[in-house]
KEVEX-514562 format. One record per residue (C-alpha): residue in one letter; x, y, z; chain; residue number from 1. Coordinates in steps of 0.5 Angstrom, whole numbers. Layout:
N
[node a,[X,Y,Z],A,NUM]
...
REM end
This chain:
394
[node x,[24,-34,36],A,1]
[node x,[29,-40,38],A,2]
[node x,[36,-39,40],A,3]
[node x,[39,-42,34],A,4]
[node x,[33,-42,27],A,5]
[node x,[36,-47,22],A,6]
[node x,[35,-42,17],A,7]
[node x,[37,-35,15],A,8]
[node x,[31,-35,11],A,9]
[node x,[26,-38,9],A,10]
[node x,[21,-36,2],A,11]
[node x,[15,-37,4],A,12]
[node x,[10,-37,-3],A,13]
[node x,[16,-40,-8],A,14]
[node x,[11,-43,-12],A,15]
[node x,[8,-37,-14],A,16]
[node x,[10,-34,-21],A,17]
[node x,[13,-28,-16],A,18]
[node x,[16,-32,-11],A,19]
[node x,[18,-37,-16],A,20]
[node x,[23,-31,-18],A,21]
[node x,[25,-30,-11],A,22]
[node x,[28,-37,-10],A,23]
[node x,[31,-37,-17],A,24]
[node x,[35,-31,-15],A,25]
[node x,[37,-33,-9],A,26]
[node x,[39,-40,-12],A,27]
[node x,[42,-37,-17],A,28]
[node x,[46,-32,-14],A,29]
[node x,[48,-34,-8],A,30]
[node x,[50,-41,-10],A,31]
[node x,[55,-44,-6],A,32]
[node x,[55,-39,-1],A,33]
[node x,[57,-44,6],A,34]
[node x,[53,-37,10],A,35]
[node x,[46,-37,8],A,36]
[node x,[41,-42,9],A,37]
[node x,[35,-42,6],A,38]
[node x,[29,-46,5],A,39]
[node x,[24,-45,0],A,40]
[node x,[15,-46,3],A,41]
[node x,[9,-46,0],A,42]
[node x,[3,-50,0],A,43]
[node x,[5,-57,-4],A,44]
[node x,[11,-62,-3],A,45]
[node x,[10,-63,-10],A,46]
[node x,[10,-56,-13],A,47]
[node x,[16,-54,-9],A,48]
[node x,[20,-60,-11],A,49]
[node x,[17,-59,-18],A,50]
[node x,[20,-52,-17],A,51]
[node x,[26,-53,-14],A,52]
[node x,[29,-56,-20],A,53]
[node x,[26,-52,-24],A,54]
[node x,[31,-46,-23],A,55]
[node x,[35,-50,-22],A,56]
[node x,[37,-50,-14],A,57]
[node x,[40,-55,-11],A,58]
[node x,[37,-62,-10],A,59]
[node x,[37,-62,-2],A,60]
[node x,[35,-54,-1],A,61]
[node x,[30,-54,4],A,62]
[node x,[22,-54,3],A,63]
[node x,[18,-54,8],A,64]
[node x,[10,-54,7],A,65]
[node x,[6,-48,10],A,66]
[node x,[-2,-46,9],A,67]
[node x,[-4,-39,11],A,68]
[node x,[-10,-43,13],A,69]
[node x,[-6,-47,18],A,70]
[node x,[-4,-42,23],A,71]
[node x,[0,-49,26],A,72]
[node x,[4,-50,19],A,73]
[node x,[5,-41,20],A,74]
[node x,[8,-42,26],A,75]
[node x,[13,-48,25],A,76]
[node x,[16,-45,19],A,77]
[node x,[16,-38,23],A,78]
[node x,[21,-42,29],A,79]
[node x,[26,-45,24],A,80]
[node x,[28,-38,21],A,81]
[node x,[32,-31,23],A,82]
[node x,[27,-28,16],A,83]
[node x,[21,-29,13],A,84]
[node x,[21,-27,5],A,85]
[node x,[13,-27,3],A,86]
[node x,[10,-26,-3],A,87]
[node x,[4,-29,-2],A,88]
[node x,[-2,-24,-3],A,89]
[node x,[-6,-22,-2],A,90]
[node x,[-4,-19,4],A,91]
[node x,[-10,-18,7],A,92]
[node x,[-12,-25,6],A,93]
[node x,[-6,-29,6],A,94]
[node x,[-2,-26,11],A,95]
[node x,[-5,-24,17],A,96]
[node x,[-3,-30,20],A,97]
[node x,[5,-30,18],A,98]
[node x,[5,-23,20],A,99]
[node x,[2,-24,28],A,100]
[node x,[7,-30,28],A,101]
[node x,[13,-26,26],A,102]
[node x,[12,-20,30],A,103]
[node x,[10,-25,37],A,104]
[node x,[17,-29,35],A,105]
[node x,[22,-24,34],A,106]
[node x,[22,-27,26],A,107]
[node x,[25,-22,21],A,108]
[node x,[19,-21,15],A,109]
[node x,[19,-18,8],A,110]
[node x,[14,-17,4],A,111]
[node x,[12,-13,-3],A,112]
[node x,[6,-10,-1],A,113]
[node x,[2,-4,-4],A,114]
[node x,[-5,-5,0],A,115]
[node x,[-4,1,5],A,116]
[node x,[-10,0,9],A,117]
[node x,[-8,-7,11],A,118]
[node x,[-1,-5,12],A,119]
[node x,[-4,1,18],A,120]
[node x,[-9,-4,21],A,121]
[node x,[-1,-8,22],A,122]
[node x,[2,-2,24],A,123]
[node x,[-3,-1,29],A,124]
[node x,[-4,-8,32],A,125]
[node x,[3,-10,32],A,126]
[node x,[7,-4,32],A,127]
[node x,[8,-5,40],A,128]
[node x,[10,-14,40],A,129]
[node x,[14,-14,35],A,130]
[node x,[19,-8,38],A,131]
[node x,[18,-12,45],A,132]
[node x,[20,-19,41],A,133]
[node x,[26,-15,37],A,134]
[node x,[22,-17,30],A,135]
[node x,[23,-12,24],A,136]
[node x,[17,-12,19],A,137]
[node x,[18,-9,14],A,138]
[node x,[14,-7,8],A,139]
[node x,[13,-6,0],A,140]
[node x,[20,-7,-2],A,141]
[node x,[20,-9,-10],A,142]
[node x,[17,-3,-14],A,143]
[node x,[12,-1,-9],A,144]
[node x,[16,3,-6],A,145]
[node x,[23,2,-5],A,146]
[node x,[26,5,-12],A,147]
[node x,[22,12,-10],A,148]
[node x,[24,12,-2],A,149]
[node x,[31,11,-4],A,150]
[node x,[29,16,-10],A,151]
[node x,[27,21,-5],A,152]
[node x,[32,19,0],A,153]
[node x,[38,20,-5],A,154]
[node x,[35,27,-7],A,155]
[node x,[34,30,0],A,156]
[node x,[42,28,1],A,157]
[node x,[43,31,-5],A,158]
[node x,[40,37,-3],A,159]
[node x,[43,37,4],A,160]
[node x,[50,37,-1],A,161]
[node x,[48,43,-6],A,162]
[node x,[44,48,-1],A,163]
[node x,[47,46,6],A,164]
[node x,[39,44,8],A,165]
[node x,[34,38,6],A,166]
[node x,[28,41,2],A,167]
[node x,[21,40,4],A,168]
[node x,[18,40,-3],A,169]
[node x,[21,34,-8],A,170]
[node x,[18,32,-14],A,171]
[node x,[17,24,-17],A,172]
[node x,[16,24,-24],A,173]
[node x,[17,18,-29],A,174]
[node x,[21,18,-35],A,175]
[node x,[20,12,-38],A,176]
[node x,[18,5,-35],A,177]
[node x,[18,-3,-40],A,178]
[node x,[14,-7,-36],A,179]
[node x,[7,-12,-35],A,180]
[node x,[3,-14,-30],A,181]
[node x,[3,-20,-27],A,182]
[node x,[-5,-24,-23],A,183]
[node x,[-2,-22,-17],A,184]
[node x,[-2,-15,-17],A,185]
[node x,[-9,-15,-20],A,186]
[node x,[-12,-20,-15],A,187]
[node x,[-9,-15,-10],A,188]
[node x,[-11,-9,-12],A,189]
[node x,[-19,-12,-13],A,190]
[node x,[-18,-14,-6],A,191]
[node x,[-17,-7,-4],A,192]
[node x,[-23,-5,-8],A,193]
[node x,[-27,-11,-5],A,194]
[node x,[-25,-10,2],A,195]
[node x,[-27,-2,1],A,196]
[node x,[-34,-3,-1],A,197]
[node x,[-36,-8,5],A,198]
[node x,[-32,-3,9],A,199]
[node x,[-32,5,8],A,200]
[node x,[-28,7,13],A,201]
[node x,[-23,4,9],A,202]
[node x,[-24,9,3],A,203]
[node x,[-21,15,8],A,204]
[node x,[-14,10,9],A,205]
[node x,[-14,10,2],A,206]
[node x,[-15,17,0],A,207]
[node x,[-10,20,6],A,208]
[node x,[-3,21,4],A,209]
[node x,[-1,20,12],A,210]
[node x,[-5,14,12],A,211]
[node x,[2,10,14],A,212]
[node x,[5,15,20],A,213]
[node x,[-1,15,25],A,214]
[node x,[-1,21,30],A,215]
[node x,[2,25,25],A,216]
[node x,[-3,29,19],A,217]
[node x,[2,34,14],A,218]
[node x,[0,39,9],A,219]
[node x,[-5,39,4],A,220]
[node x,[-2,34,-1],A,221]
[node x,[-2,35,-9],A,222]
[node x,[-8,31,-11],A,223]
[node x,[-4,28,-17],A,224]
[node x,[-10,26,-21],A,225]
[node x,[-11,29,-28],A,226]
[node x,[-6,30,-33],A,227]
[node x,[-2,38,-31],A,228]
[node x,[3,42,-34],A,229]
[node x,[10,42,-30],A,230]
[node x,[12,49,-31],A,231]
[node x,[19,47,-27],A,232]
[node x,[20,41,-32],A,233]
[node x,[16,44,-39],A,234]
[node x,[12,38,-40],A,235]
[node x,[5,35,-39],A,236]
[node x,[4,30,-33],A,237]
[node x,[-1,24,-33],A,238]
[node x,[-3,20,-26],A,239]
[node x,[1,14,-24],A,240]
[node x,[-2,9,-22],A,241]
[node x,[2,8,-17],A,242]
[node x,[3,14,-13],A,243]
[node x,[-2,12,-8],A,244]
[node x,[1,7,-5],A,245]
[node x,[9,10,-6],A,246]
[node x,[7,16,-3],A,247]
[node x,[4,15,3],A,248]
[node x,[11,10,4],A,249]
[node x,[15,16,3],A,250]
[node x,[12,20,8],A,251]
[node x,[13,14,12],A,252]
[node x,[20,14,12],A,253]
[node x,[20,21,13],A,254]
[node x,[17,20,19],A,255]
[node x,[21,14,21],A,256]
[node x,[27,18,20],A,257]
[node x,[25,24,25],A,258]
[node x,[23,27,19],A,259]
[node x,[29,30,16],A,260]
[node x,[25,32,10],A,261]
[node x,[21,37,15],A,262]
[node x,[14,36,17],A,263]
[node x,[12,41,12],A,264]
[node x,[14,37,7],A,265]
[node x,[10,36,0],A,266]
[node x,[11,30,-5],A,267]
[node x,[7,28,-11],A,268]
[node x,[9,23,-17],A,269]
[node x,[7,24,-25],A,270]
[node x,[9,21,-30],A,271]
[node x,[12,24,-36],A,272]
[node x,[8,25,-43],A,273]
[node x,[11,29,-46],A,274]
[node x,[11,37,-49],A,275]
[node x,[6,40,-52],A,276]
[node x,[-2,39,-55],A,277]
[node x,[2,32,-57],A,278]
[node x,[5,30,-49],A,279]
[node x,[-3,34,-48],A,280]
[node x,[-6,28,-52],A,281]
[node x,[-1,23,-50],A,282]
[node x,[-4,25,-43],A,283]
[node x,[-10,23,-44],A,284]
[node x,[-10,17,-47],A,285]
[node x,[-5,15,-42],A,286]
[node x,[-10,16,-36],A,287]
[node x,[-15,13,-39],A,288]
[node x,[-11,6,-40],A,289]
[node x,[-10,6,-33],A,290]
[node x,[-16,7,-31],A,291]
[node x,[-19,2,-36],A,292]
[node x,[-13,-4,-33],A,293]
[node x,[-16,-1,-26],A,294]
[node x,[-24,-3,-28],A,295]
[node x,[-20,-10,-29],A,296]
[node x,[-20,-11,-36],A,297]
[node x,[-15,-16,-39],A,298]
[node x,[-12,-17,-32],A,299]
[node x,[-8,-23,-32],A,300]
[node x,[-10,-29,-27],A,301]
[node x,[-6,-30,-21],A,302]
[node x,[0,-35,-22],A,303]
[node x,[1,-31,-29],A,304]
[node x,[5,-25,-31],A,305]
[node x,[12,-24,-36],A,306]
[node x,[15,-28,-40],A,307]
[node x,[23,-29,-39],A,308]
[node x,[24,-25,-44],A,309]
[node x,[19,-19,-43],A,310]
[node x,[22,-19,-36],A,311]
[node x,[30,-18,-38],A,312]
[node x,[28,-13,-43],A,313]
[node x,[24,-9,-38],A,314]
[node x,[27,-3,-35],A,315]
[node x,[25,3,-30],A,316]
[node x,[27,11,-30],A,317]
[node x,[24,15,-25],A,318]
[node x,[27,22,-24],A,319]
[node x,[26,26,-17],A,320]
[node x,[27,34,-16],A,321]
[node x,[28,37,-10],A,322]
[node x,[26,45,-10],A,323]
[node x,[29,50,-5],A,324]
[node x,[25,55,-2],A,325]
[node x,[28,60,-6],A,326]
[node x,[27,56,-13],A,327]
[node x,[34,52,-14],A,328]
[node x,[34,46,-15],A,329]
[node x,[37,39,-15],A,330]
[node x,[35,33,-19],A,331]
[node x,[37,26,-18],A,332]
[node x,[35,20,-22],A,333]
[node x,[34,11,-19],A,334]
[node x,[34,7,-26],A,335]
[node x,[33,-1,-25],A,336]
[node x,[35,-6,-31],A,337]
[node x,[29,-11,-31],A,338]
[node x,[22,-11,-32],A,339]
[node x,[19,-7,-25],A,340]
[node x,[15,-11,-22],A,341]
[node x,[17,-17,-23],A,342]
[node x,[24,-17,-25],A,343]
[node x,[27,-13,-22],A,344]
[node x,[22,-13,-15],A,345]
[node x,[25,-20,-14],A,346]
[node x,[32,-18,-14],A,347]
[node x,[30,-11,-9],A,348]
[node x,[27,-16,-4],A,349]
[node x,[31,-21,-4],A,350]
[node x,[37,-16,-3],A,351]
[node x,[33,-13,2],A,352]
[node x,[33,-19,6],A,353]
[node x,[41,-20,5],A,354]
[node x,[42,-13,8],A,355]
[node x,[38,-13,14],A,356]
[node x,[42,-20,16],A,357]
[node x,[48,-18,14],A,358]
[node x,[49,-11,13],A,359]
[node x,[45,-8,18],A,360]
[node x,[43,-13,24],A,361]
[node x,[43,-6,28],A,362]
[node x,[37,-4,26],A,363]
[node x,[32,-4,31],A,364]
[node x,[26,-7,32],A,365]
[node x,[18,-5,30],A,366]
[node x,[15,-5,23],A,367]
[node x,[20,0,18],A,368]
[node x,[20,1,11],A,369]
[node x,[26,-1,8],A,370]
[node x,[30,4,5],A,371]
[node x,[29,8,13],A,372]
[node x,[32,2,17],A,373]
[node x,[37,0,12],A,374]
[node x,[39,7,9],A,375]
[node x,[46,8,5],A,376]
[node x,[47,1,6],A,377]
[node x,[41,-1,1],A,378]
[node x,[43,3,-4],A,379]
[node x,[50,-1,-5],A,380]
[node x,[47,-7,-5],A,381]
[node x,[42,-5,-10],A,382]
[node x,[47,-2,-13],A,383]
[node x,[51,-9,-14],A,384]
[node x,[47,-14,-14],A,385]
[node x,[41,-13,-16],A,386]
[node x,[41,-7,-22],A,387]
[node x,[39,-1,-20],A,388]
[node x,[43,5,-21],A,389]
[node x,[43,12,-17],A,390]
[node x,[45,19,-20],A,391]
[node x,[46,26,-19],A,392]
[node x,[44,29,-25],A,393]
[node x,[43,36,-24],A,394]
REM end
């Protein structure tokens, strides 16, 4: 990377209805703060103009053009910068460009990527550049994963706390989430599918929870994918479209942390339904709604998504519970104040992207999840900007 970037980050994708949202919050938020530097980059002078007043940013924040069909225009916006924050997805049709010219440069990156086979061929290609440049990429850090692998890493400390030892068996359950989806996390998830068609082998990478920790293979994991009965909580659980992707992100932390979790650790997330023949009924209906949004019915364009106002009255309340071996147990929860896709993701990354800068400059180089390489320090910053809480429950 050059010796003296001009900017501590550059949001890369600004004119996309998430990345909109990213420089919004960061216009916002830090607004005055003779510290950061930042520019806003997408493929329109016009557009990123048009957007820059928009949200209200100040006149002269920086735009820089950038095509990830230009490997050029990828590269220059990567020399002027300490951080890429890159919304545009997805990834494994848009950022393979960005991620190769970060990891070759010693360039920062941050992405909200939930497309795990994409996200192992990076590792795998790009593992061993970024720690010789001293780049830290780092994964999935909006909803896809960071309140779970925080909510994961706050039930073990709690735990080491309680019982004197991590435990090896925690459960992710979601209590209660307010939220839409936007076109981009559609179009993401369609790619996956599309990619895994063309390709097989990708099909295995999806199915595997250690499909993000290379050389290592742990225990038989629960399969997550019908509706059950959760003695330990007295209620009926249903799949979480999502666990797919969090999971194998949390055993990646776990094996990026020297896993202090063990490596017989097992973790699954469910939703909760409910008590009952009803939260068994409700179960059902649940699973077969998410299975009707995966077919692609009614999923938004890409450059749609929630409104303002669907946004601030959305919200997220996930509880984990740790098990020891002789059955204590420990809950703790992560609640996050906005929508969890988009209102409060855009907060997490840009936090995300502030932390390393300022809070953590220490971690080392090579491809990370963020609450791994930033830890206790994410925590208190999520806490005080970005609307998220932690708690001790039981």
């Amino acid at each position: 990377m050059t010796s003296s970037p001009k900017f501590d980050i550059v949001v890369y994708g600004a004119t996309g209805f998430t990345g909109q949202l990213v420089a919004e919050y960061l216009a916002a938020h830090y607004r005055g703060d003779a510290r950061l530097k930042w520019a806003m980059a997408g493929r329109s002078m016009d557009k990123l103009a048009k957007v820059r007043d928009a949200i209200g940013a100040p006149a002269d924040t920086p735009l820089i053009v950038a095509d990830a069909s230009d490997p050029g225009s990828i590269k220059a916006m990567v020399d002027q910068t300490r951080s890429v924050v890159t919304t545009v997805g997805p990834y494994l049709l848009y950022g393979n460009e960005l991620i190769a010219a970060c990891a070759s440069s010693g360039t920062d990156y941050f992405d909200l990527c939930g497309e795990v086979p994409w996200m192992r061929r990076m590792i795998d290609a790009h593992q061993a550049t970024a720690e010789r440049s001293g780049a830290r990429i780092v994964f999935s850090c909006g909803y896809d994963s960071l309140p779970f692998e925080l909510g994961v890493f706050t039930c073990e400390e709690a735990a080491k706390k309680a019982f004197g030892a991590p435990v090896t068996r925690v459960k992710g359950r979601i209590r209660a989430m307010k939220g839409t989806f936007s076109g981009g996390t559609a179009a993401s998830g369609k790619a996956i599918f599309d990619a895994a068609a063309k390709d097989p082998s990708l099909l295995t990478l999806v199915r595997d929870p250690f499909a993000l920790t290379p050389g290592f293979s742990g225990p038989k994991q629960p399969p997550g994918n019908r509706p059950v009965y959760d003695e330990d909580l007295q209620t009926w659980l249903t799949p979480f479209f999502m666990a797919n992707i969090n999971t194998r992100n949390v055993h990646r932390s776990n094996a990026l942390l020297g896993f202090p979790y063990g490596q017989d650790f097992v973790y699954d997330e469910m939703q909760i339904a409910g008590p009952g023949e009803e939260g068994e009924a409700r179960a059902k209906r649940i699973m077969a709604a998410n299975n009707n949004l995966a077919s692609g019915a009614a999923v938004p364009k890409p450059g749609e998504g929630p409104s303002k106002e669907e946004r601030e009255s959305g919200y997220y309340d996930l509880l984990f519970v740790g098990i020891s071996p002789d059955g204590r147990q420990v809950r703790t929860s992560v609640k996050g104040d906005r929508d969890p896709g988009y209102g409060s993701t855009s907060k997490m990354i840009s936090e995300c992207a502030i932390c390393l800068l300022r809070d953590t400059p220490d971690v080392p180089a090579g491809i990370w999840t963020p609450g791994a390489a930033m830890q206790h320090r994410l925590i208190k910053r999520l806490v005080d900007h970005a609307g998220l809480t932690f708690q001790v429950e039981a």
